[in-house]
ZAVOLUM-939364 format. One line per 10 residues: for each residue x, y, z of C-alpha. Coordinates in Angstrom, 1 decimal, decimal comma. Layout:
# residues N
X:Y:Z; ...
***
This chain:
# residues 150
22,2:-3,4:-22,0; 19,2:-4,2:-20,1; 16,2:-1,8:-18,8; 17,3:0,5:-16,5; 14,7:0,8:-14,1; 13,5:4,1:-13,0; 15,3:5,3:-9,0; 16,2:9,2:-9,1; 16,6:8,4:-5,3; 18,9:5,4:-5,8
20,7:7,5:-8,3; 20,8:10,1:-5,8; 22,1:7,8:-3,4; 25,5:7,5:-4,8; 26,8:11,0:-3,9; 24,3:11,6:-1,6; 23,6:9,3:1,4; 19,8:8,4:1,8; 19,6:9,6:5,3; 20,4:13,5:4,0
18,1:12,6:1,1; 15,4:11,7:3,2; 15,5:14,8:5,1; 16,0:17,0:2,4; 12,3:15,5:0,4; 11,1:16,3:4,1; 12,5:19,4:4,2; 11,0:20,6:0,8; 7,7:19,3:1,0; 7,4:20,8:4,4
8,5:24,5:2,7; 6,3:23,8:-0,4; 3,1:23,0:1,4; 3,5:26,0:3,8; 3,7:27,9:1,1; 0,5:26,4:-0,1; -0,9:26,5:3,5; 0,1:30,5:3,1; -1,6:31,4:0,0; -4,8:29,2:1,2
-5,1:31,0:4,5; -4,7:34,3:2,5; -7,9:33,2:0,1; -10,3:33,1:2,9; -12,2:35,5:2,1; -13,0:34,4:-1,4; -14,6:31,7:0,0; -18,2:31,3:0,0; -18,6:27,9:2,3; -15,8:28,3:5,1
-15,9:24,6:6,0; -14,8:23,8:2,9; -11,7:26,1:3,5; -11,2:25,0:6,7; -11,1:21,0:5,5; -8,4:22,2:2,7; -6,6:24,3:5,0; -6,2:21,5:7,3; -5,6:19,1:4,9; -2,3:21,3:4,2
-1,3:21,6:7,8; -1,8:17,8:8,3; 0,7:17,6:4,9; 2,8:19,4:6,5; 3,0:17,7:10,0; 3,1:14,6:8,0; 6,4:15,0:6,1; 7,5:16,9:9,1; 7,4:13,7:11,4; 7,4:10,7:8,9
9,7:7,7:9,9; 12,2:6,6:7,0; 11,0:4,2:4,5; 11,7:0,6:5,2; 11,6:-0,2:1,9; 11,7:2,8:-0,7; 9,8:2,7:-4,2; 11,3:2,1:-7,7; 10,2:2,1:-10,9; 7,7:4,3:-12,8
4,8:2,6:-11,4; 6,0:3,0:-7,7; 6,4:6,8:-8,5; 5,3:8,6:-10,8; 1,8:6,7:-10,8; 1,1:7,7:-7,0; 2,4:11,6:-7,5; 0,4:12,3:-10,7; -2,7:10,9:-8,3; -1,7:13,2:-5,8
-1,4:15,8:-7,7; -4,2:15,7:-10,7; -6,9:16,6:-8,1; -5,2:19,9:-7,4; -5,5:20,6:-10,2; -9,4:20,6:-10,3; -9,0:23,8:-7,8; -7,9:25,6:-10,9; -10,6:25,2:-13,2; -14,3:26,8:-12,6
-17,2:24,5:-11,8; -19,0:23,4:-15,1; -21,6:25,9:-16,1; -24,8:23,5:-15,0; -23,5:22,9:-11,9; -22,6:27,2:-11,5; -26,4:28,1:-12,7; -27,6:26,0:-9,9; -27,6:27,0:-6,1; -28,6:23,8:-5,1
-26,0:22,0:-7,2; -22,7:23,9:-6,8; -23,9:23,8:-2,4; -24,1:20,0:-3,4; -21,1:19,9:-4,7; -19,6:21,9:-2,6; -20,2:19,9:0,4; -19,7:16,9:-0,9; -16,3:17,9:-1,5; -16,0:19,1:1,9
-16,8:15,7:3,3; -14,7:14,2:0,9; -11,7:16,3:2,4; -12,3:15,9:5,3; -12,0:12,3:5,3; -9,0:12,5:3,1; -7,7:14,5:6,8; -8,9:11,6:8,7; -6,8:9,3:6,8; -3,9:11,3:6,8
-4,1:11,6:10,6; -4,6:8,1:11,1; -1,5:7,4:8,9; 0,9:9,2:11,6; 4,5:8,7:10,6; 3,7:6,2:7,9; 2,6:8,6:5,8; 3,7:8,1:2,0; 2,2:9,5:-1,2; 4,9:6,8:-3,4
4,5:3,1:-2,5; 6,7:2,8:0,2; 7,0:0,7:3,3; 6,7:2,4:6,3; 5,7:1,3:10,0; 2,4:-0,8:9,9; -0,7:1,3:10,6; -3,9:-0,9:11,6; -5,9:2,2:13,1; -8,4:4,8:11,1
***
């Protein structure tokens, strides 16, 4: 017996047709990131720089709107490297939200505003992007619609 290569989705596929699939990843991302859109909107008072909540709040909403409007793959990912790789990148820097700033960068006005803006700017052209992705948007590799804008 051979490798068998790694498709929940194809898997999936067998009792489930990929159409009711699709929409039901849509579906739960879309209730997952509201969630998170919920809880972030609820935190902005322990905010110290607003734009920086405002770029991670929006980055949730345009999650949201993303999964909410995306066109069905044209060609779907398989394999470990097509799937897991791409979510554990899209999720490990969520992660960093958890964990306090190092204690040099926390003693130092000038370096946590530094940082702190620099990871507003980053966010907010990870937003761009997103927007300019439209329906194509993917976090796996998938084929969408082409995109040759933003």
């Amino acid at each position: 017996m051979g490798w068998v290569r790694f498709d929940p989705f194809g898997w999936l596929t067998r009792w489930v047709p990929g159409g009711i699939l699709h929409g039901c990843v849509r579906a739960a991302a879309v209730v997952v990131l509201t969630g998170f859109l919920a809880l972030r909107v609820g935190q902005y008072n322990r905010f110290a720089l607003k734009p920086l909540w405002a770029v991670e709040t929006l980055l949730f909403a345009v999650l949201i709107a993303a999964y909410a409007v995306r066109r069905p793959p044209l060609e779907r990912a398989r394999g470990g490297r097509e799937i897991l790789v791409p979510l554990l990148g899209a999720v490990l820097p969520f992660a960093l939200l958890t964990s306090p700033p190092h204690p040099l960068v926390a003693s130092s006005p000038v370096a946590l505003g530094a940082v702190f803006w620099w990871m507003t700017v980053a966010t907010g052209f990870t937003v761009w992007g997103l927007g300019s992705l439209g329906r194509s948007f993917s976090i796996t590799v998938e084929a969408r619609a082409l995109v040759s804008r933003g």
